[in-house]
N, C-alpha and C positions, 0 to 999 in steps of 0.2 A: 501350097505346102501344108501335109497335114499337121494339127495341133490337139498337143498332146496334154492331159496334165502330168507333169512327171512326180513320181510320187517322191514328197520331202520324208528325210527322217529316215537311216537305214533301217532294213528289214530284220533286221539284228536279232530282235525279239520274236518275229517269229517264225525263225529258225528251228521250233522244239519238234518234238513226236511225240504220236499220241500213244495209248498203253499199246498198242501192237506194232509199235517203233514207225509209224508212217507220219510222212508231212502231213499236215491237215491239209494242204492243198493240195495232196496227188495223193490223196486217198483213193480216190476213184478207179483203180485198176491200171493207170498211167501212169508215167513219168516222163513228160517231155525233154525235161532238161540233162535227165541221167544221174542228178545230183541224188544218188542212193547208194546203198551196197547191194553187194552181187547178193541176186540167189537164182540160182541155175540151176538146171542140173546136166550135166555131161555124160553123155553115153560114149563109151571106152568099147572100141571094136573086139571082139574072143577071138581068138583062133589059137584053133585047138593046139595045146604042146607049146605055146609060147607066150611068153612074157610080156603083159603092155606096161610101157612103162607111164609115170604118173605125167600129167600134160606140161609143155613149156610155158614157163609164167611169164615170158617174155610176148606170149601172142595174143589177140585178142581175144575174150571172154564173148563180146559183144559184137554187134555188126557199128561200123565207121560210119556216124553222118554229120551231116552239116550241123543238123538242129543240135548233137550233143557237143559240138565244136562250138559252137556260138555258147551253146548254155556255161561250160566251164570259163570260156570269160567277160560270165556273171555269174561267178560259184558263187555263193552265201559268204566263202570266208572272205569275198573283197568287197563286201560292202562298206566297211568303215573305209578302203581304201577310196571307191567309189565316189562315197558322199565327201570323201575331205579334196578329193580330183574338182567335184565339182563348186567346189569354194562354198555351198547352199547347202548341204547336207541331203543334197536331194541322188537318189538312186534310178536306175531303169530298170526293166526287165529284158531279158534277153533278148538280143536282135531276131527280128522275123527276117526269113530268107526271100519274103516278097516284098520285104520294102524295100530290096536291095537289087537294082538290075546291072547288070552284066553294063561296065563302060568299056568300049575298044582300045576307045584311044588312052587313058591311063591304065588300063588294066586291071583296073578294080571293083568294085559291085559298090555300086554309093546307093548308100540309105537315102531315103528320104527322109527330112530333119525333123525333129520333134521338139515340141516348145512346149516353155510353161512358165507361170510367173515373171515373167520376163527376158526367162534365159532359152536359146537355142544351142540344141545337142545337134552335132552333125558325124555321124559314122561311117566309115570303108573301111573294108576289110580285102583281103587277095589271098588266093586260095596257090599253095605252093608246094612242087614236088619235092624225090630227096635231092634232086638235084637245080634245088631253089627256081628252078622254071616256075613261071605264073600258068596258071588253067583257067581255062572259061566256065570251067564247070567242078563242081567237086564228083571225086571218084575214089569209093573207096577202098580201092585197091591202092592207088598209085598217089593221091593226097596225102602231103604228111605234116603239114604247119601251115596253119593260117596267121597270118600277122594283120592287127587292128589297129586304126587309126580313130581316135575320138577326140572332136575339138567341143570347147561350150564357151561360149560368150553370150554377152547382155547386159542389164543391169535386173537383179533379183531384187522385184517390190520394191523399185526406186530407189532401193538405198545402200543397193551394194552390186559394182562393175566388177563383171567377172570377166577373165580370159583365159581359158583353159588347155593346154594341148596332153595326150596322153596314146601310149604305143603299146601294145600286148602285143606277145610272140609265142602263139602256142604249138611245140613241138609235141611229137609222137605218136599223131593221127595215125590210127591201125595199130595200132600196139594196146596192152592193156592198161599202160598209164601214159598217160599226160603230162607233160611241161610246162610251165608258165611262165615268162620271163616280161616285165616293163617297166616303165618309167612315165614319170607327168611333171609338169609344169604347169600351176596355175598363180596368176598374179590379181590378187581383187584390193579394191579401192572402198571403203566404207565411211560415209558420212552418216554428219550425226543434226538434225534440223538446229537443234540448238544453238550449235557450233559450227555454222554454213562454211563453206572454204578449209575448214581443217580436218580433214581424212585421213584415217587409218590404213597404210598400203601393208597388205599381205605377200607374202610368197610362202605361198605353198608346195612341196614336194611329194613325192611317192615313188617308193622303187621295192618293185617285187624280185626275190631273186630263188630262180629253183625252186618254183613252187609244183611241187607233185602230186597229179589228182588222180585218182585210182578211175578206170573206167567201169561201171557197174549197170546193171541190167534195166530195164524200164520197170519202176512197181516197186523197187527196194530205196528203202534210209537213204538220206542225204549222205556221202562219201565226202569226207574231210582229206584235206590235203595230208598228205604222209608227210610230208618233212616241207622246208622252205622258210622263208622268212617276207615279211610283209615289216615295209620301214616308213614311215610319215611322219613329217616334220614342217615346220613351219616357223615365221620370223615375221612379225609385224614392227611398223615404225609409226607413230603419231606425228602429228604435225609439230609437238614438241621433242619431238628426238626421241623419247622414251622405244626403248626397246622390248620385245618380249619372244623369246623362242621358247616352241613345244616339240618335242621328241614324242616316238611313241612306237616301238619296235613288237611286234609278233612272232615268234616260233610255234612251229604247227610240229605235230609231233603223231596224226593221226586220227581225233578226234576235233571237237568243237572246243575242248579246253585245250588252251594255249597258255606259251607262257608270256607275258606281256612286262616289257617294260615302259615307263612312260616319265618326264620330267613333272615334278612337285616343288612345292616350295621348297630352294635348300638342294635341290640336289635330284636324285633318279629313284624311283620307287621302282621296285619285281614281286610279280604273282604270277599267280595261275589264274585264269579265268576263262567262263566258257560263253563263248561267243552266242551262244544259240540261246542265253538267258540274259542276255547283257542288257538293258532298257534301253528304248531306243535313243539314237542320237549321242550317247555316253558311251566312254571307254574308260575304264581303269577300273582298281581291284573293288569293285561295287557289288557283283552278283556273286552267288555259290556256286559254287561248280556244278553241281545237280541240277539236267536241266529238270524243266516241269515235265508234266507231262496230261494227258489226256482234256480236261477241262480249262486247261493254264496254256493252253495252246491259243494263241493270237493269230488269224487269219491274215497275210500280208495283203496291202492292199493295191489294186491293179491301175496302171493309167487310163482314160477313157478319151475315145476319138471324140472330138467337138465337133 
């Protein structure tokens, strides 16, 4: 099994661009992931005497792959969902399509698992027509929704058992925008040395609903989701009954600033806030909406094979 470090701490922070709107990490003339805006240009057929009318924003801008399939679900705006899925705060980066080989007999492409600190990430994913048939292969013609499967278990640095299960359903492969639709389940156990035998049990949730990703060209800005919502919550219990639940709800509205609700002492605190300045590991009304830019830009940091 290969082992991975997976990296803790969402990438949250850094999400910026630098003064010519580019990620610090796909400055280089790329964009693997897609996670940019368009810049194209489209050449419109002439003939002579007649009218072309302007193109359907319903069809692709882009060419349909795996790799930008996989990259949207690990857009930027789910990593707070991510790290709180993984009970550890720890995030991945996008699946590679060779860690994944073709299974027969369930029908799915299983990753090979990646471990860190204690905890194992194990991913499949199934590659599906419009008429939810499974494929051996993706094609970008006839693929239109791939649906993911992601479990994590362990115990993270000895003092906290995680179990995780979580499901992404990304519709509208070959179109120009994306779907997002899932749910998680993770229950973690936290001990404390002091206090041997009496743990804190967690349940943690997540549920993405209609999240809209614009598909955009390789080399351009990160593309924030157009509309949707991103909900986490959680409920701990002590060995002495004490209780405590956290809310913490997203609306995306096209950009990296959203507007966030989240539970405080007392009651439900609303801002605005933009994700792409947010410090890592933290959510709530903390950062300014303006992200940084050029020198204030923080390189994300990548897992490394052992």
């Amino acid at each position: 099994m290969a082992t991975y470090e997976l990296m803790q701490i969402p990438r949250l922070a850094a999400l910026v661009r630098d003064d010519r709107g580019r990620h610090p990490e796909r400055g280089r003339g790329t964009c693997a992931s897609r996670l940019c805006t368009l810049v194209v240009a489209v050449a419109l057929p002439i003939v002579a005497g007649a009218c072309v009318s302007a193109a359907d924003p319903t069809q692709p801008l882009v060419p349909s792959t795996l790799n930008g399939a996989l990259a949207d679900v690990a857009h930027p705006a789910l990593d707070w969902a991510a790290a709180f899925f993984s009970g550890a705060n720890i995030v991945t980066l996008p699946i590679v399509p060779t860690r994944c080989p073709f299974e027969s007999t369930s029908q799915f492409f299983v990753c090979s698992p990646l471990s860190g600190g204690g905890l194992t990430l194990n991913q499949r994913f199934t590659l599906l027509d419009a008429g939810a048939g499974k494929q051996v292969a993706f094609d970008a013609k006839t693929t239109t929704n791939l649906h993911l499967e992601n479990s994590v278990a362990g115990i993270w640095k000895d003092t906290l058992t995680v179990d995780g299960q979580q499901v992404l359903d990304l519709a509208g492969l070959g179109t120009s925008r994306h779907t997002l639709n899932g749910s998680s389940l993770t229950l973690t156990s936290s001990s404390n040395p002091a206090t041997p035998g009496q743990p804190t049990n967690t349940e943690r949730k997540t549920t993405i609903v209609n999240l809209v990703l614009p598909v955009v060209a390789a080399g351009a800005p990160t593309a924030w989701p157009l509309s949707g919502t991103i909900d986490t919550r959680s409920r701990s219990i002590t060995a002495d009954g004490d209780t405590a639940v956290f809310i913490a709800t997203m609306r995306f509205d096209g950009s990296s600033i959203v507007s966030l609700t989240f539970t405080v002492a007392g009651g439900l605190q609303s801002c605005r806030v933009n994700l792409a300045n947010m410090p890592p590991g933290q959510l709530g009304c903390l950062a300014s909406p303006t992200p940084p830019l050029g020198t204030d830009a923080v390189p994300r940091a990548k897992p490394t094979l052992r």
